[in-house]
N, C-alpha and C positions, 0 to 999 in steps of 0.2 A: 434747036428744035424743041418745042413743048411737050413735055408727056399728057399722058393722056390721063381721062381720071382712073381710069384703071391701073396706069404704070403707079399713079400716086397713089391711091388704096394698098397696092402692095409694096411700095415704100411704107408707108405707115403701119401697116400689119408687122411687116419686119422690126421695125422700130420698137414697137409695142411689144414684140417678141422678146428685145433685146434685151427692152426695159424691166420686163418678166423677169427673166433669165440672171442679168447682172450680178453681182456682188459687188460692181465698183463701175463706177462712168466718169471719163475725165473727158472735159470739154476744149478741145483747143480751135486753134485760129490757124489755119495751112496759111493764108496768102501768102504769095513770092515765095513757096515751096517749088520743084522741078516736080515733072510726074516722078521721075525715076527717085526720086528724095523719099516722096508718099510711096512706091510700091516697097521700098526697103523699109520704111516704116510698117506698111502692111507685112512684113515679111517675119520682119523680128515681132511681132505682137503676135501672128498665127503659129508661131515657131512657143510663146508662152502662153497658149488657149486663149488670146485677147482677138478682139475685132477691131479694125476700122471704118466706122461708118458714115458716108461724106452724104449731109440731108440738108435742104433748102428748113431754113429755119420757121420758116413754117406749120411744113410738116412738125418739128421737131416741140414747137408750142403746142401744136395737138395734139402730141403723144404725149405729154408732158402733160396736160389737163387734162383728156382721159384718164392719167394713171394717178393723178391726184399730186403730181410734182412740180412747185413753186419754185419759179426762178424769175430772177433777174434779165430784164432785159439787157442790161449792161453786160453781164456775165453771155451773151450771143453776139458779140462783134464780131464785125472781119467773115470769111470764108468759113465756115463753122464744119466742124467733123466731131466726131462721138467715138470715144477709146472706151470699148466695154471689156471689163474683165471678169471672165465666166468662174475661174476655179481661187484667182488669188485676188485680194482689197488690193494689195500694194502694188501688184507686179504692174497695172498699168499706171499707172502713177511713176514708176520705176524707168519704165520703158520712155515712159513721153518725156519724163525731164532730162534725161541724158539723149534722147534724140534733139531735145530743143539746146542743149547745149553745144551737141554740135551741130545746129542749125540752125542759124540767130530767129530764120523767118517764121519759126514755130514759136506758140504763142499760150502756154497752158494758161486758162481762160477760169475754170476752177472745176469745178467736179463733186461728185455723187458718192459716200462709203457710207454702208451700212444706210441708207435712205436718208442720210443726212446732207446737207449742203456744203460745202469745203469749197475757203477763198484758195488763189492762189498760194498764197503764203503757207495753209493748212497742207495744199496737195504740194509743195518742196520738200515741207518737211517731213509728211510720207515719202516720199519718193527715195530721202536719205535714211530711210531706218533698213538696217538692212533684213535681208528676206530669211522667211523660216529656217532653209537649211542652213544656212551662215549661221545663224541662233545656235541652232542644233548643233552645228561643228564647233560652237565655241564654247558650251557647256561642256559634249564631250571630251574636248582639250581641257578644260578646266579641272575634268573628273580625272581626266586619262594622267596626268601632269605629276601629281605627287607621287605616284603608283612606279611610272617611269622614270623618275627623280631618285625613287629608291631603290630600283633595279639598277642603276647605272651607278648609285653610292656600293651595293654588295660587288657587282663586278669589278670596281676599282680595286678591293682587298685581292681579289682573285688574280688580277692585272700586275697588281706589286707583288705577289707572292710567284708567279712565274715569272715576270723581271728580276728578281730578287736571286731565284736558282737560277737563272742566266748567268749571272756575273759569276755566283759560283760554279758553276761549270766549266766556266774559262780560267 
């Protein structure tokens, strides 16, 4: 059934919203996706403030000239959907390639960070950096490390020194 030009206006409003709003747009290819494949996709991206949004390509070139954003026609094959992420660059870039990992039929196509263009190859190798708090937990261990390194060298003494009255004792 054909939408109507009103269903399509606010498709595009939407779109243009999204495009407003992003910090990161990753472009993939559903075809030979299951619906239930795409709602678990949709599920894990709502679950890290990201969207999924499935747009006749169309639409998706005149939200895209509207907003002043050059793209490839090539970089639009196949069944086209829009992975926006609202709070984090990485996190949908994160999300899409370990979903396309385990899901041959998904297709990251390339994508949008910081208003730049990103080939595929670009959006992997985000995808593998890993995320802020991982950072955060590993400077902390870093810091926490020698601190605890050296607590556990003082309590040794302590260790051998009530080992040590053990034996005498007996």
């Amino acid at each position: 059934m054909a939408k109507t030009k009103e269903e399509k206006q606010k498709a595009l409003d939407k779109l243009k919203e999204n495009l407003e709003k992003q910090k990161a747009l990753i472009l993939i290819d559903y075809s030979g996706l299951k619906a239930d494949d795409i709602f678990d996709l949709r599920e894990r991206l709502k679950e890290s403030d990201c969207s999924l949004i499935v747009a006749k390509k169309t639409l998706v070139k005149m939200a895209f000239k509207e907003k002043k954003i050059e793209i490839e026609d090539k970089s639009l094959e196949g069944q086209l959907a829009l992975v926006f992420g609202f709070k984090d660059e990485v996190l949908p870039a994160k999300i899409s390639y370990n979903f396309s990992r385990e899901n041959e039929n998904l297709k990251i196509l390339g994508g949008f960070v910081e208003n730049k263009f990103k080939t595929v190859d670009e959006i992997n190798i985000l995808a593998k950096i890993p995320s802020k708090e991982e950072l955060y937990a590993k400077v902390v261990g870093s810091i926490s490390a020698p601190i605890s390194n050296f607590v556990k060298v003082l309590q040794g003494n302590i260790r051998n020194f009530v080992y040590i009255l053990s034996i005498i004792k007996k």
